[in-house]
C-alpha positions as CSV (number, residue, x, y, z in Angstrom):
1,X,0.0,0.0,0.0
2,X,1.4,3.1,-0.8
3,X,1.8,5.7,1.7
4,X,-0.1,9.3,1.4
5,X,1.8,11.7,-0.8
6,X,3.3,14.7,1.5
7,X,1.6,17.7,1.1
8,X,3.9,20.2,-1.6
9,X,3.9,23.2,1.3
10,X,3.9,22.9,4.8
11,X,2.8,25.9,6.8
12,X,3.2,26.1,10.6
13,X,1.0,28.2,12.3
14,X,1.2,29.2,15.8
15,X,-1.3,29.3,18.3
16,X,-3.1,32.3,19.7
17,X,-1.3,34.0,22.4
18,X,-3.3,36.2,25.1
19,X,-2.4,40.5,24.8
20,X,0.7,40.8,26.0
21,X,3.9,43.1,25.7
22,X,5.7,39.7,25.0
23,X,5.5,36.8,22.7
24,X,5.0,36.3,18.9
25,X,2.1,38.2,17.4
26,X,0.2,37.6,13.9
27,X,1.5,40.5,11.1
28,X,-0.8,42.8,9.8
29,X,1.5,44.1,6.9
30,X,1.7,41.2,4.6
31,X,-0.7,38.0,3.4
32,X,1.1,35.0,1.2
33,X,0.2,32.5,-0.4
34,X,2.5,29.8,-1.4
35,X,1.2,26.7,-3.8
36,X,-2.3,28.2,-3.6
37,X,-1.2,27.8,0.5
38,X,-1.9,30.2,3.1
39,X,1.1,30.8,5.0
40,X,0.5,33.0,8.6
41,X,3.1,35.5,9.4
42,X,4.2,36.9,12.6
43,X,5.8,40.2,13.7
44,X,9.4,41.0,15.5
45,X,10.3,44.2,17.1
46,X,13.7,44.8,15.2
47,X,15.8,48.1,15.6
48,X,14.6,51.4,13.4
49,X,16.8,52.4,10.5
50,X,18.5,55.3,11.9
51,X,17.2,55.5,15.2
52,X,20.4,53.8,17.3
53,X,23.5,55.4,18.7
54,X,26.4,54.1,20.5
55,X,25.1,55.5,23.8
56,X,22.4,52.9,23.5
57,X,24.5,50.4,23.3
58,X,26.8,50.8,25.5
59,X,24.1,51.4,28.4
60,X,21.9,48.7,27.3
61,X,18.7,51.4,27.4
62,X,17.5,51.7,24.0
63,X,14.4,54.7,23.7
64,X,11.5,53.4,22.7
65,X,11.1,55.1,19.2
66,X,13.8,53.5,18.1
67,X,11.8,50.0,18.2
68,X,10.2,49.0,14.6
69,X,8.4,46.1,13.7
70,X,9.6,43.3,10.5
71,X,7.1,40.7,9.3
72,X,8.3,37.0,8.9
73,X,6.9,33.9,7.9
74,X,8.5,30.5,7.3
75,X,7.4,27.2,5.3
76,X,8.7,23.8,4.0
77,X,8.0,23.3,0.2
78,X,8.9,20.4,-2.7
79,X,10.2,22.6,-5.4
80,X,9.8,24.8,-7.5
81,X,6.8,26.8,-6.2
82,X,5.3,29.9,-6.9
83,X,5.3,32.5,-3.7
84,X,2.7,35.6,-3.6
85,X,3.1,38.2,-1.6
86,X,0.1,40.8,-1.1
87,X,1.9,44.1,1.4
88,X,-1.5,45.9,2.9
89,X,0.1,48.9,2.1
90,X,0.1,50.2,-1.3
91,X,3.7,50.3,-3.0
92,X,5.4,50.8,-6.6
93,X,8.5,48.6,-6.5
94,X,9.6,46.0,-4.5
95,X,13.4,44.8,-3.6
96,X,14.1,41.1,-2.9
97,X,17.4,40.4,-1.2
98,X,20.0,38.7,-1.3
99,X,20.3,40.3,-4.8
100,X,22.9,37.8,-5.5
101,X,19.5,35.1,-6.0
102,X,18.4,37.2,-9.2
103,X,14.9,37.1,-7.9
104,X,12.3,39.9,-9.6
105,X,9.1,39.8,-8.6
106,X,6.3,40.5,-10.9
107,X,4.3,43.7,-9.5
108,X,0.1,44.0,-10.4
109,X,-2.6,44.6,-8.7
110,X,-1.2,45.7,-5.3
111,X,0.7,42.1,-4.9
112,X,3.7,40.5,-6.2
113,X,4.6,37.0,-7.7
114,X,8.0,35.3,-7.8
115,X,9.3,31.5,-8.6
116,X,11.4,29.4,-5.8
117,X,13.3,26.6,-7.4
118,X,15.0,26.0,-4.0
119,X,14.9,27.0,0.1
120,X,16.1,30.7,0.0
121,X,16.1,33.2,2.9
122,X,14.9,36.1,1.7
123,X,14.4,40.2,2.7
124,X,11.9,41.7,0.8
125,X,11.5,45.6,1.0
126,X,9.0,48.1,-0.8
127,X,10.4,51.0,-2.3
128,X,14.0,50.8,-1.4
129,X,13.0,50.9,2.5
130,X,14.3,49.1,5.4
131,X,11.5,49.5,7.8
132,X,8.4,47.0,7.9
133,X,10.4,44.6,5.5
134,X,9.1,40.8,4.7
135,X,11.7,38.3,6.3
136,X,10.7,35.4,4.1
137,X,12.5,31.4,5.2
138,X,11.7,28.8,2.9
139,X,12.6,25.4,3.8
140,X,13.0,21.7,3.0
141,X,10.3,19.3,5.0
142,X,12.4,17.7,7.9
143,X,12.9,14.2,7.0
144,X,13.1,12.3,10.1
145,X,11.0,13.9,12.7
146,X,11.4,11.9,16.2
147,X,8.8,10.4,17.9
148,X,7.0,12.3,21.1
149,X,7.2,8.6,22.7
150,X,11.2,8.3,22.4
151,X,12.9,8.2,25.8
152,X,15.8,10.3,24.8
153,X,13.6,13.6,23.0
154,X,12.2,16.3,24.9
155,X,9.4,16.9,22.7
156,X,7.8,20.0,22.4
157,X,4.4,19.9,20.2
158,X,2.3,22.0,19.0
159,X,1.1,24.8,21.4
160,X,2.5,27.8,23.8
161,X,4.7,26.2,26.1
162,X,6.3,28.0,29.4
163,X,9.1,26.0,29.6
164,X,11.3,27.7,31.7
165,X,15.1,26.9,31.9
166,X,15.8,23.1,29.3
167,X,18.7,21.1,30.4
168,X,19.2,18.8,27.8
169,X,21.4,15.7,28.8
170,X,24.0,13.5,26.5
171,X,22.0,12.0,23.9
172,X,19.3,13.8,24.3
173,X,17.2,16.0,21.4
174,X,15.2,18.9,22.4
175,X,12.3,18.9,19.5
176,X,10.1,22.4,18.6
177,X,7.5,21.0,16.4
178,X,6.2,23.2,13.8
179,X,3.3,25.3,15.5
180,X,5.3,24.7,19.0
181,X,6.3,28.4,20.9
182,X,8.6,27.3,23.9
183,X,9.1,29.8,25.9
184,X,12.3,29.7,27.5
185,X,16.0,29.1,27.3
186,X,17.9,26.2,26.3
187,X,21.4,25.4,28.6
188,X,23.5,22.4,28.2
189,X,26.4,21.8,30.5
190,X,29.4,18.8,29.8
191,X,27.7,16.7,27.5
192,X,27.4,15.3,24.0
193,X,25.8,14.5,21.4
194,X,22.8,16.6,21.7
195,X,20.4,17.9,19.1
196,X,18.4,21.4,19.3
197,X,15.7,21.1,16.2
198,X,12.5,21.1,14.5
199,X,10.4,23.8,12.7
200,X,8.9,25.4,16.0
201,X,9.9,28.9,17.7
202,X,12.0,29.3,20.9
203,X,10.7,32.2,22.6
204,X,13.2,34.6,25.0
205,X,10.7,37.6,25.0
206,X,9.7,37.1,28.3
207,X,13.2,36.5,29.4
208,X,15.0,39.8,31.5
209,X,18.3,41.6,30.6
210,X,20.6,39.2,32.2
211,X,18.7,36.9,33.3
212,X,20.4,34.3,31.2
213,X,23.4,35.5,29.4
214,X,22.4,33.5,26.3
215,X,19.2,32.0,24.7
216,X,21.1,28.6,23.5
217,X,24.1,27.8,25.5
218,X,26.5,25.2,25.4
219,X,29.2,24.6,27.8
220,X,32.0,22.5,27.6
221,X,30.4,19.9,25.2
222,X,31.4,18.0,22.4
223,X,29.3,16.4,18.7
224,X,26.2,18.4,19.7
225,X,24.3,20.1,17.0
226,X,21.2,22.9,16.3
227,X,19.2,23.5,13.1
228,X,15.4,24.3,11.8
229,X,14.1,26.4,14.7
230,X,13.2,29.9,14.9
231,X,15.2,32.0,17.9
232,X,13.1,34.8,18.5
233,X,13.9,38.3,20.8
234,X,16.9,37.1,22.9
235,X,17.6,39.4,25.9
236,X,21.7,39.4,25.5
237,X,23.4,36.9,23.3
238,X,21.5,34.6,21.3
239,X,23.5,31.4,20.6
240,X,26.6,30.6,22.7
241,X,29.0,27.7,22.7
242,X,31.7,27.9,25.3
243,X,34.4,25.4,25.1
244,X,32.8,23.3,22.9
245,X,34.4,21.1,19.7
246,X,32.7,19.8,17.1
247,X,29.8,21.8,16.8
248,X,26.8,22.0,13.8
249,X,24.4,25.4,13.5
250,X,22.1,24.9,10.5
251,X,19.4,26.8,9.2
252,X,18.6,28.5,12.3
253,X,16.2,31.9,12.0
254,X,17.4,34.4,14.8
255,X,15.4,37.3,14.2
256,X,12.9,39.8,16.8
257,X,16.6,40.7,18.8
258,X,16.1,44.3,19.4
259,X,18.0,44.7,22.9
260,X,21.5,46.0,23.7
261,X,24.1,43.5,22.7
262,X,22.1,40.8,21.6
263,X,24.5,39.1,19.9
264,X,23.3,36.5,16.9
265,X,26.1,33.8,17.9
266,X,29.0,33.8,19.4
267,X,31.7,31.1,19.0
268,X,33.6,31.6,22.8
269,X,36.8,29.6,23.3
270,X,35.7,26.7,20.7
271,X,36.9,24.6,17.9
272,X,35.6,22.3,14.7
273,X,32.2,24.2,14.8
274,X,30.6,24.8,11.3
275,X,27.6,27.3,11.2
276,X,25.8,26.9,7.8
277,X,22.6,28.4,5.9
278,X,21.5,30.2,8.5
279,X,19.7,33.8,8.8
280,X,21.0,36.0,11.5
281,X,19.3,39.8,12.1
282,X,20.8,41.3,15.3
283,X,21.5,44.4,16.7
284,X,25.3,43.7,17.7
285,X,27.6,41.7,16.0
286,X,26.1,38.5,13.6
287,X,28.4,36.0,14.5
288,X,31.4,36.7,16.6
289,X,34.5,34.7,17.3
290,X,35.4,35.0,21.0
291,X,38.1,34.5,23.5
292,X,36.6,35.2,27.3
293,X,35.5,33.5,30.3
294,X,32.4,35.8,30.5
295,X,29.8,33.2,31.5
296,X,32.3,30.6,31.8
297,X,36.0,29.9,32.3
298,X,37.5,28.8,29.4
299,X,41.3,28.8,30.6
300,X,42.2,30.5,27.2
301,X,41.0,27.8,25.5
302,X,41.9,28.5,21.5
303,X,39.3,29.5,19.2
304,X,40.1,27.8,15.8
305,X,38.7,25.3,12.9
306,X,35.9,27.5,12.1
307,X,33.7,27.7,8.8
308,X,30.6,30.1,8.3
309,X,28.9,29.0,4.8
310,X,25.9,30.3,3.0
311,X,24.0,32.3,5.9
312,X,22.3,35.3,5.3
313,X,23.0,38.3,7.3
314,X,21.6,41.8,8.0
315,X,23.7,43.9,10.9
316,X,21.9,46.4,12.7
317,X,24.4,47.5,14.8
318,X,28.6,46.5,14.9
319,X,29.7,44.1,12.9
320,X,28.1,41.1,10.6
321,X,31.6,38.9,11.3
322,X,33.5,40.0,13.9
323,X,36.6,38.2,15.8
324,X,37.2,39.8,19.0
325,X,37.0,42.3,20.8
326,X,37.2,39.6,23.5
327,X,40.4,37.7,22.4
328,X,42.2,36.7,25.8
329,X,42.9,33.3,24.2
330,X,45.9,31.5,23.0
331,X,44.8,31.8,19.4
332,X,42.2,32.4,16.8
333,X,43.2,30.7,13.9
334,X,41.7,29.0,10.8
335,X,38.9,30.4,10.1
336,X,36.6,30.8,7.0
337,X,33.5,32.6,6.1
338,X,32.5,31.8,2.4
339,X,29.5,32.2,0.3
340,X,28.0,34.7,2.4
341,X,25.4,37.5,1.9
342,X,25.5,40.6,4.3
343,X,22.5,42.0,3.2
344,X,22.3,45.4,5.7
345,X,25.1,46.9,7.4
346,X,23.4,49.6,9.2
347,X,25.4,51.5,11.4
348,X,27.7,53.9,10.0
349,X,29.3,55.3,13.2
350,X,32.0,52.4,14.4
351,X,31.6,49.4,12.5
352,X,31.8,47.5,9.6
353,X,31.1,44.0,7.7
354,X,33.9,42.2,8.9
355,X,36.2,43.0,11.4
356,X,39.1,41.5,13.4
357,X,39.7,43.6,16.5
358,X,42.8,42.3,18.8
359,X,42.1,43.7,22.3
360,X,44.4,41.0,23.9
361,X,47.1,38.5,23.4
362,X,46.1,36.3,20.7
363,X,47.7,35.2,17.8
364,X,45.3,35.4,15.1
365,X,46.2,34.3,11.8
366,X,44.4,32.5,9.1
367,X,41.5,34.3,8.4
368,X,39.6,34.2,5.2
369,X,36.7,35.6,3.6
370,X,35.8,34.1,0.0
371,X,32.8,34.5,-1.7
372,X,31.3,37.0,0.3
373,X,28.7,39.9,-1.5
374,X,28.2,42.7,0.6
375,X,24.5,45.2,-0.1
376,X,23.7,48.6,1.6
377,X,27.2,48.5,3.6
378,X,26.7,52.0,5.2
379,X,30.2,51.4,7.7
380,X,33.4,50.1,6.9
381,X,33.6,47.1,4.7
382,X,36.5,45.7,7.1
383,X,38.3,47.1,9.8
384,X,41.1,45.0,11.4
385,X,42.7,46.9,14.4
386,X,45.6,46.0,17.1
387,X,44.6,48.2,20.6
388,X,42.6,48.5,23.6
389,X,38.7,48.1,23.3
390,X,36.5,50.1,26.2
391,X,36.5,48.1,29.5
392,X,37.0,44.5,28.2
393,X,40.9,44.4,27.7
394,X,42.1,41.5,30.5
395,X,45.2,40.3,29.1
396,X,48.7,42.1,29.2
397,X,50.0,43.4,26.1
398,X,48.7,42.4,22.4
399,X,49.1,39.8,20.4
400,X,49.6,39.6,16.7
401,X,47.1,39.8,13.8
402,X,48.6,37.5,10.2
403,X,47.3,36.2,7.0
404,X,43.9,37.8,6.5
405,X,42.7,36.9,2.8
406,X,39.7,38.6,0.9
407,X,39.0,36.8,-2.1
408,X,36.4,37.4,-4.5
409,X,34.4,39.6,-2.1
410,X,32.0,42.0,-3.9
411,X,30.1,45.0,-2.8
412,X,27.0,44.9,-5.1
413,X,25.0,47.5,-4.1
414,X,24.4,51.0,-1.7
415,X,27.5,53.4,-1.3
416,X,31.1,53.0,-1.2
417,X,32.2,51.6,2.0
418,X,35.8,52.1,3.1
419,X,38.7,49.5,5.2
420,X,40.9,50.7,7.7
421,X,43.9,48.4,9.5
422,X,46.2,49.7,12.0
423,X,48.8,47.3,14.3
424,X,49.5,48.7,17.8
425,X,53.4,48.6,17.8
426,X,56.0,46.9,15.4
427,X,55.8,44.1,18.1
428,X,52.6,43.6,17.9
429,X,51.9,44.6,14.0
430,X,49.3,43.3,10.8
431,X,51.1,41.2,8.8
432,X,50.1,39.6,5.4
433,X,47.0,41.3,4.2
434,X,45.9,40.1,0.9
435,X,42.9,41.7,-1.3
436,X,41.9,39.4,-4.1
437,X,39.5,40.1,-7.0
438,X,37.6,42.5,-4.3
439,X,34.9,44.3,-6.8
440,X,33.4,47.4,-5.5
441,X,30.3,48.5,-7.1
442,X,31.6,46.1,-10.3
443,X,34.7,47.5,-10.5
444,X,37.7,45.3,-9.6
445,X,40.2,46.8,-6.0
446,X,44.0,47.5,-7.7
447,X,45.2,50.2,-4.8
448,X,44.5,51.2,-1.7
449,X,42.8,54.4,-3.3
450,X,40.1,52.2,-4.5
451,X,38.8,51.1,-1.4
452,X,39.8,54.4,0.6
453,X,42.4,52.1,2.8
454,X,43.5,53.7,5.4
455,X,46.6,52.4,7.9
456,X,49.3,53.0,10.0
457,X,53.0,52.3,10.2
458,X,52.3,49.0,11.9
459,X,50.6,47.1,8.8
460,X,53.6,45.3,6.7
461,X,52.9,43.2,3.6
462,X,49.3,44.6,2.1
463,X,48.4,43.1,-1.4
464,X,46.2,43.5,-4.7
465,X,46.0,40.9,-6.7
């Protein structure tokens, strides 16, 4: 007997939440259909365009007009399908990023139309605007769903769940099932082998400033691994390994994170850890590479063995790939970030799109950035610096910064960002910079005039090629 055909789109609606300042609310701005499929979508506070300064920051008190609202939706589809999009605002044009994906929607009638022929995570903005955008996940159906009856899953199914504080043991998989909002926080301590996943929403809206320093956190474990869920409005950082090797992050959403320094994730004091296909909005840095002991004592364990590969990423505040500040480590070293899109850069005060900023004694070395397309980049497109940052400089002296390689890294699209790399001393200097086939705005980088480098006499060896 053959068994029932799966259905070609799989929505996952949530269920009604009471009035509250917290949680995930339905979306007025947009309807979709997908397939001929209704698929719901949900708001998240996100940062306004504009609206954030330093101050904010650094004091963790944002004001409360600088708080806008994006729409998202997610779904699981056989390909290709055909997505419609109706905005209940009227528009005339309609941006769908990345830009690298080609996609054009077809605009009549107060909706557009456009073809997937794959999973994409997608921005979609009306008339070249950043606030109230569409952020749009299309997924594969999950394959191997576990059972609710299995000894070993803590199963979470459809429904508002207050779940409080999970403490997943070795060999154990904590499951969100499409439609599931756990509400809650997710900490493993010295184990392995454990698996975060599913298609439902993990919910830290209710969860104070400090209150947990982390959404997701891993401590000292080993083989564990995270992918499908959405992480929505974390209250510091969002996704945390400390001290942890061999490490998957797939396909995660982290979106809604609108407080001070919530961080998307933050690689502290680990190695072998792959993050893959995953969207990350967050107003501090996207993904940072850490050396610390804030949260946990690390012992200067190194960071190293890294690979960040087709995520999607839209920076509201510092940096979308950052290594430091925090580097009281032995060493940062081998590490790649490759076909990426940084959609949004959107702080033009400090930052950039990637940075590497020693504030201790690491050796870092080995950093490279291939395939990387940069849009609406409105800081620095990288800025690798040797000094003292604020109040978190622990270590004594500096440590060196060697063999940083952009290759085939394009800005397609908004102004002309700029790079700036300065070494602290001739001891402690940048070595071995290497720019090549950077395109700015289509035209290829041959001299330091073309992407307004600026440096010091403590950078040796910088090169176009």
């Amino acid at each position: 007997m053959r068994s029932p055909a799966r259905p070609r789109v799989i929505a996952y609606p949530l269920p009604p939440t009471e009035p509250s300042p917290h949680g995930v609310a339905p979306s007025s701005d947009y309807t979709i259909e997908v397939g001929g499929t209704a698929v719901p979508v949900y708001a998240a506070k996100v940062v306004s365009n504009g609206s954030v300064t330093t101050e904010s920051i650094l004091t963790g008190k944002p004001v409360a007009t600088a708080i806008d609202t994006a729409s998202f939706a997610w779904f699981d589809a056989a390909y290709p399908v055909v997505v419609t999009v109706r905005p209940a605002r009227p528009f005339e044009r309609v941006t769908v990023r990345p830009s690298s994906y080609g996609i054009e929607p077809e605009v009549r009638n107060g909706e557009m139309r456009f073809r997937l022929d794959r999973p994409r995570k997608l921005s979609i903005e009306l008339d070249g605007e950043t606030d109230r955008p569409l952020l749009l996940f299309a997924g594969e159906p999950e394959a191997d769903a576990p059972s609710p009856d299995d000894a070993d899953v803590v199963y979470f199914g459809p429904g508002v769940h207050e779940a409080g504080e999970i403490r997943p043991a070795s060999g154990q998989t904590v499951y969100l099932a499409g439609g599931a909002v756990v509400r809650g926080v997710i900490s493993v301590t010295d184990a392995e082998n454990v698996a975060i996943r599913g298609r439902g929403v993990l919910d830290a809206s209710g969860i104070e400033r400090h209150e947990h320093n982390h959404v997701i956190g891993l401590k000292n474990c080993r083989n564990c691994c995270m992918e499908g869920i959405v992480v929505y409005d974390s209250p510091l950082w969002t996704v945390v390994p400390w001290k942890c090797e061999g490490l998957m992050i797939r396909d995660l959403r982290l979106l809604g994170n609108w407080r001070p320094n919530s961080d998307g994730i933050d690689v502290v004091c680990s190695r072998d850890v792959t993050i893959e296909d995953c969207f990350i909005r967050a107003f501090d840095d996207c993904i940072a590479l850490k050396g610390c002991s804030y949260g946990y004592d690390c012992g200067r364990a190194p960071v190293e063995n890294v690979l960040v590969r087709g995520c999607v990423i839209w920076c509201d505040l510092a940096s979308a790939f950052e290594i430091g500040v925090e580097t009281q480590t032995e060493a940062v070293r081998n590490i790649r970030y490759t076909d990426c899109d940084i959609i949004h850069v959107m702080h033009d005060e400090y930052w950039s799109a990637m940075s590497i900023h020693n504030g201790d004694a690491a050796e870092i070395s080995d950093v490279r950035y291939e395939d990387v397309r940069v849009e609406d980049c409105r800081a620095r497109l990288l800025h690798v610096a040797i000094r003292e940052f604020w109040a978190v400089k622990k270590d004594r002296g500096f440590g060196p910064i060697r063999d940083v390689t952009l290759r085939n890294v394009s800005v397609l699209t908004g102004p002309q960002p700029w790079c700036e790399i300065t070494g602290f001393d001739g001891e402690h200097a940048v070595e071995r910079v290497t720019f090549d086939n950077v395109r700015i705005l289509g035209r290829k980088v041959d001299a330091p005039a073309d992407l307004g480098l600026r440096t010091n006499e403590h950078v040796r060896d910088v090169r176009f090629v």
